[in-house]
Phi, psi and omega in degrees: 000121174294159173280110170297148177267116183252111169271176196226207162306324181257030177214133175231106180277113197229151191249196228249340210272302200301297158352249151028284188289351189273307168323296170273034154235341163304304170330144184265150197284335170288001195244358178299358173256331145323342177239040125286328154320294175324289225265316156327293164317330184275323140328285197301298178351295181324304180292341198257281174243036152106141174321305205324290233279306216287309211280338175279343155322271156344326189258290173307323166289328163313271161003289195283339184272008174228353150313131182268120164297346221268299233255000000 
């Protein structure tokens, strides 16, 4: 029988589509065609080495995908 996971204080859960939906109402309009890659990179990562990893990722890309170039 599996454990269900109840997160807490010390967790913050996010899913890959809300990540995704957060982005592209935040993402700046030149950069809306970057986040599926983004969001790709950020799977592997995940997958690859572990959230710690995934997540300084996540936080710098939110950054670079909501800079406006124009300005």
């Amino acid at each position: 029988m599996s454990q269900t996971f109840l997160p807490n204080d010390d967790y913050l859960i996010i899913t890959y589509h809300e990540l995704e939906m957060a982005w592209r109402m935040l993402a700046s309009p030149e950069k809306l065609e970057q986040i599926t890659d983004t969001l790709d990179s950020v799977r592997q990562l995940n997958r690859s080495y572990g959230p710690e990893k995934a997540i300084f990722t996540m936080v710098s890309a939110t950054a670079w995908l909501t800079q406006d170039e124009s300005a």
